[in-house]
PAZALO-588399 format. One record per residue (C-alpha): x, y negated, z. Coordinates in Angstrom, 2 decimals. Last residue first. Example, Ala and Ser with C-alpha at 12.3 -4.5 7.8 and 13.67 -1.06 7.14 Angstrom:
residues 2
NODE     east    north       up
NODE    13.67     1.06     7.14
NODE    12.30     4.50     7.80
This chain:
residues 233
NODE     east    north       up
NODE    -7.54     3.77     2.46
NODE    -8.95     0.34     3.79
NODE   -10.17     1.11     7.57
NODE    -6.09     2.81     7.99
NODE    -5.03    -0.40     7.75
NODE    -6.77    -1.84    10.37
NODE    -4.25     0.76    12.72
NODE    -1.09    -0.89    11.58
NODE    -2.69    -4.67    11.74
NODE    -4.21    -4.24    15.54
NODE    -1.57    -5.98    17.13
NODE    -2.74    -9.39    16.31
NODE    -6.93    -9.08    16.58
NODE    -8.59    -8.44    13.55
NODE   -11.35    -9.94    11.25
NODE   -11.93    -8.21     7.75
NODE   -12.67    -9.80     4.06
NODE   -13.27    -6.99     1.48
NODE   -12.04    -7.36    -2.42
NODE   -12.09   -11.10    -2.60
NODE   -13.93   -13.56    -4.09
NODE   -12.58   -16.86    -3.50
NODE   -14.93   -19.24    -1.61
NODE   -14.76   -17.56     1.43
NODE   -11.02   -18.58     2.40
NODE   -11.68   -21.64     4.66
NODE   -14.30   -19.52     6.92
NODE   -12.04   -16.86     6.99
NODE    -9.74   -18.10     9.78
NODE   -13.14   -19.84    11.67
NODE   -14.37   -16.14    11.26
NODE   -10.79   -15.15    13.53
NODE    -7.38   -13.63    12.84
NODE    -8.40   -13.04     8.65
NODE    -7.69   -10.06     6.85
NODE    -8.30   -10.19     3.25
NODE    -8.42    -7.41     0.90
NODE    -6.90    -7.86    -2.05
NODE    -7.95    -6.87    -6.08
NODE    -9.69   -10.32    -5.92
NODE    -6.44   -11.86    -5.02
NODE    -4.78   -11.60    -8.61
NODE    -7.62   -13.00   -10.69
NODE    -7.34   -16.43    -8.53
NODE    -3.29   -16.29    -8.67
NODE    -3.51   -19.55   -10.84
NODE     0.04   -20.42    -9.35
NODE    -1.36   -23.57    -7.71
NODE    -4.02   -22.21    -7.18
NODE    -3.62   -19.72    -4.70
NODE    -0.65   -22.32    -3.14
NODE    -3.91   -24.72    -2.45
NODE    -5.62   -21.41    -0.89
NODE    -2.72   -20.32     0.81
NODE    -2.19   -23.88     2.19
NODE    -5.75   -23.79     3.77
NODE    -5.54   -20.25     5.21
NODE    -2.08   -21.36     7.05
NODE    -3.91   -24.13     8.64
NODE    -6.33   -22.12     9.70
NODE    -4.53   -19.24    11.37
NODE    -3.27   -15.61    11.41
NODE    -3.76   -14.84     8.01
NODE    -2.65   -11.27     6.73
NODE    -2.84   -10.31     3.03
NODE    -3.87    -6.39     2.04
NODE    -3.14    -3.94    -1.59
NODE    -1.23    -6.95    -3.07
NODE    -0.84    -7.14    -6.90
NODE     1.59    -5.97    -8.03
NODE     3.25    -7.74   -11.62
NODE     1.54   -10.81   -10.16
NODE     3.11   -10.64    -6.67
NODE     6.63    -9.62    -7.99
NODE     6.82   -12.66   -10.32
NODE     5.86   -14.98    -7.79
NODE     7.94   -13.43    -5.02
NODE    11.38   -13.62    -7.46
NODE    10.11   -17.15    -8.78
NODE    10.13   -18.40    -5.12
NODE     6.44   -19.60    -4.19
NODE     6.67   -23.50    -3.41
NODE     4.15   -26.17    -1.03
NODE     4.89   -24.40     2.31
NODE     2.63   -26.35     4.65
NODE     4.32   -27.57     8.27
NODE     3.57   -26.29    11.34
NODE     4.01   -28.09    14.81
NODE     5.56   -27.72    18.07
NODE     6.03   -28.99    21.85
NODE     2.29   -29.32    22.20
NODE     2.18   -30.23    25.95
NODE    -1.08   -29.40    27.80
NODE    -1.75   -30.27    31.04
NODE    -4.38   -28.30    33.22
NODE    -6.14   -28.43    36.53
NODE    -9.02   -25.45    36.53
NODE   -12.68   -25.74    37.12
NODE   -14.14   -23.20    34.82
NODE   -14.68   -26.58    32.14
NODE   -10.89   -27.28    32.73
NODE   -10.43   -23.79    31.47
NODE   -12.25   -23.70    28.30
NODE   -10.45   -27.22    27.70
NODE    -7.37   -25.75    28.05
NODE    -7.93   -23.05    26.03
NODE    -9.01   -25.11    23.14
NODE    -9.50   -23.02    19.82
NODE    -7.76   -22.58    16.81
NODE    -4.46   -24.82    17.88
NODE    -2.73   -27.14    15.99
NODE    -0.02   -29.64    17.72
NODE     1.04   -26.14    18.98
NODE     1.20   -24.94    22.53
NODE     2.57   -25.06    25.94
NODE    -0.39   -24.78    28.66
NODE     0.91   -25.95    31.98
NODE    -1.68   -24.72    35.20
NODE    -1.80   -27.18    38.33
NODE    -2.83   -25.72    41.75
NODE    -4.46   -22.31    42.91
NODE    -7.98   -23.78    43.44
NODE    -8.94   -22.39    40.29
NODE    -8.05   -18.95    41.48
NODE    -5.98   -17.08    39.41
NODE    -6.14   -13.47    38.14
NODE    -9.24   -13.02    36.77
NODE    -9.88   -16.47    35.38
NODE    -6.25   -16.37    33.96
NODE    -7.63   -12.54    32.02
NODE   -10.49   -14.01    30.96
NODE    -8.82   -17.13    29.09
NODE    -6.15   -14.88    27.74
NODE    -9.22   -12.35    26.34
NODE   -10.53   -15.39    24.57
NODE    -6.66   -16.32    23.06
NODE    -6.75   -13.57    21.40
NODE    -3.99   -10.65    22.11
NODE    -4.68    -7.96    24.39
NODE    -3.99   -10.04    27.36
NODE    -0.06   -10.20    28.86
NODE     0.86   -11.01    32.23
NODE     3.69   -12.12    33.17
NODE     6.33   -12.33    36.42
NODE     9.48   -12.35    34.79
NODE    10.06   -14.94    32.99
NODE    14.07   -15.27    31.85
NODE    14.57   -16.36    28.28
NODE    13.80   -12.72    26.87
NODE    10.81   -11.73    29.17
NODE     9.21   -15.09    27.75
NODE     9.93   -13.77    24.04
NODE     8.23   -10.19    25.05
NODE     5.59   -11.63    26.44
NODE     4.37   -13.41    22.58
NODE     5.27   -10.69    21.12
NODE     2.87    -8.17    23.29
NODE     0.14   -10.58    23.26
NODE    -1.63   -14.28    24.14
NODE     0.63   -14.64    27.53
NODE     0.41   -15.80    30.93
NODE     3.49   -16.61    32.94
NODE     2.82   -16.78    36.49
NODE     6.30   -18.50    38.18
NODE     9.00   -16.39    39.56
NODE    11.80   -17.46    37.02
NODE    11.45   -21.01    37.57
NODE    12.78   -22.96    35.47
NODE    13.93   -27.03    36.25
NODE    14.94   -29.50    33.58
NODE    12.71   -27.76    30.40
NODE    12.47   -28.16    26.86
NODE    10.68   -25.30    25.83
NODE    11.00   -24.59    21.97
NODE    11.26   -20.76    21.73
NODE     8.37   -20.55    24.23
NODE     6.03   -22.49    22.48
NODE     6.80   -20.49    19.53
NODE     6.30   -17.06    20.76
NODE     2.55   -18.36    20.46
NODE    -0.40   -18.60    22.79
NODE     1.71   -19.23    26.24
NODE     0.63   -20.23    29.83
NODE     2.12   -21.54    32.40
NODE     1.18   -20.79    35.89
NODE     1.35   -22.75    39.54
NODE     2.80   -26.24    38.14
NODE     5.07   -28.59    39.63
NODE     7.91   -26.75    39.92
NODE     8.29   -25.88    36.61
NODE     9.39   -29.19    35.79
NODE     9.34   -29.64    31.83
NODE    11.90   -32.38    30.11
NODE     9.84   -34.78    28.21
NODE     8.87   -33.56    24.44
NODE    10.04   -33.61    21.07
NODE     8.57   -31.59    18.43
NODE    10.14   -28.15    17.01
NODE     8.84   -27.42    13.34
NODE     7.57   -24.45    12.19
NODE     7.15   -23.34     8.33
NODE     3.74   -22.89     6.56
NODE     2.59   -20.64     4.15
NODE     5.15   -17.40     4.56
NODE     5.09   -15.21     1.99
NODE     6.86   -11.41     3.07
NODE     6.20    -9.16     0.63
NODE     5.84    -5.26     1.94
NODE     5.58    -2.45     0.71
NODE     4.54     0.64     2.61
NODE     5.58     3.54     4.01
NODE     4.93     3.37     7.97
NODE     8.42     2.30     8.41
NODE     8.07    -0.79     6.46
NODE     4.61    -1.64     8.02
NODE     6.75    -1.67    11.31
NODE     9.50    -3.33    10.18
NODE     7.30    -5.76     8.59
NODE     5.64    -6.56    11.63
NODE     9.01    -6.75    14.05
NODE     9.97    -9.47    11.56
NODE     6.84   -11.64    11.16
NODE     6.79   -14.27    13.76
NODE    10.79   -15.49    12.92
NODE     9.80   -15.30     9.49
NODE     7.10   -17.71     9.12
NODE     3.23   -15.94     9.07
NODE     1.69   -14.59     5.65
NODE     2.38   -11.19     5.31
NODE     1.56    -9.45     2.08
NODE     0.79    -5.83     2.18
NODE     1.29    -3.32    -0.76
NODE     0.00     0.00     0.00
């Protein structure tokens, strides 16, 4: 099966090893590229929890004072696995949307507990920290990055993508569903796509894609893309 995958590189890698593994081909096409924005220097020690929907966030902390011991809630498996790697070690990880991340802080802290620190995007799907604030929770948000669109296909991708076509193409957000469709056509790929199924992180994810007719649109949760496969044989 030929899969595309979407996300930047530093996102995708484990993936497409994966996928690899599994037996099939895989083009890597990433729509937008990440960019690190400039914050103040982060006190840990003024918050109770931080919490983390993207590996990003992580990779770009700019912080004067860490602390190792603090609750460190995370979107997925990637996602905890990059705040293990710069020191966290007291995490918790929900099974990868940022709904189930909401539930699992309610579970697990009481709103009384002190201030929370959500570090995220510029662009985010859907407001966790407002969610939260509405349960009753103190938080600040700090987006300490931001995506860019990828406006060029390399002529090696291009010409691979028309010759075969892709079986399956991953989106995992909005922004990145609204530069695939300028990039779509752009390169007058229209009559390629329809041969692909779409899988989309969310309805508000698919929402900017409906108007090209594709194969079969699906909705998964990150983590799941190995086993979705198997819906499509």
């Amino acid at each position: 099966m030929h899969i595309v995958i979407t996300r930047p590189k530093e996102d995708s890698v484990d993936l497409i090893q994966k996928l690899i593994k599994l037996g099939h081909s895989v083009t890597h096409l990433p729509v937008i590229k990440i960019q690190k924005l400039q914050t103040e220097k982060i006190n840990f020690e003024n918050y109770k929890a931080v919490i983390f929907t993207s590996s990003n966030a992580v990779r770009f902390m700019n912080i004067e004072k860490f602390d190792m011991n603090i609750k460190c809630f995370c979107v997925g498996k990637a996602t905890e696995l990059a705040a293990k790697h710069v020191g966290f070690i007291n995490t918790y990880c929900s099974e990868g949307t940022v709904d189930s991340l909401i539930e699992l802080i309610i579970r697990i802290l009481d709103k009384k507990s002190g201030k929370l620190l959500y570090l995220s995007s510029e662009f985010i799907s859907k407001n966790l920290d407002v969610d939260l604030i509405k349960a009753g929770y103190s938080v600040d948000r700090i987006s300490n990055y931001t995506s860019l669109p990828i406006e060029k296909i390399n002529e090696t991708t291009l010409n691979f993508l028309i010759k075969n076509p892709p079986d399956v193409i991953f989106i995992y957000s909005s922004k990145s569903a609204k530069n695939l469709f300028n990039l779509i056509n752009k390169y007058s790929l229209l009559n390629i796509v329809t041969h692909s199924n779409l899988m989309c992180i969310s309805e508000k994810v698919l929402l900017v894609l409906k108007q090209i007719k594709w194969k079969k649109a699906y909705i998964f949760n990150p983590g799941e893309e190995e086993f979705l496969l198997n819906k499509i044989r």
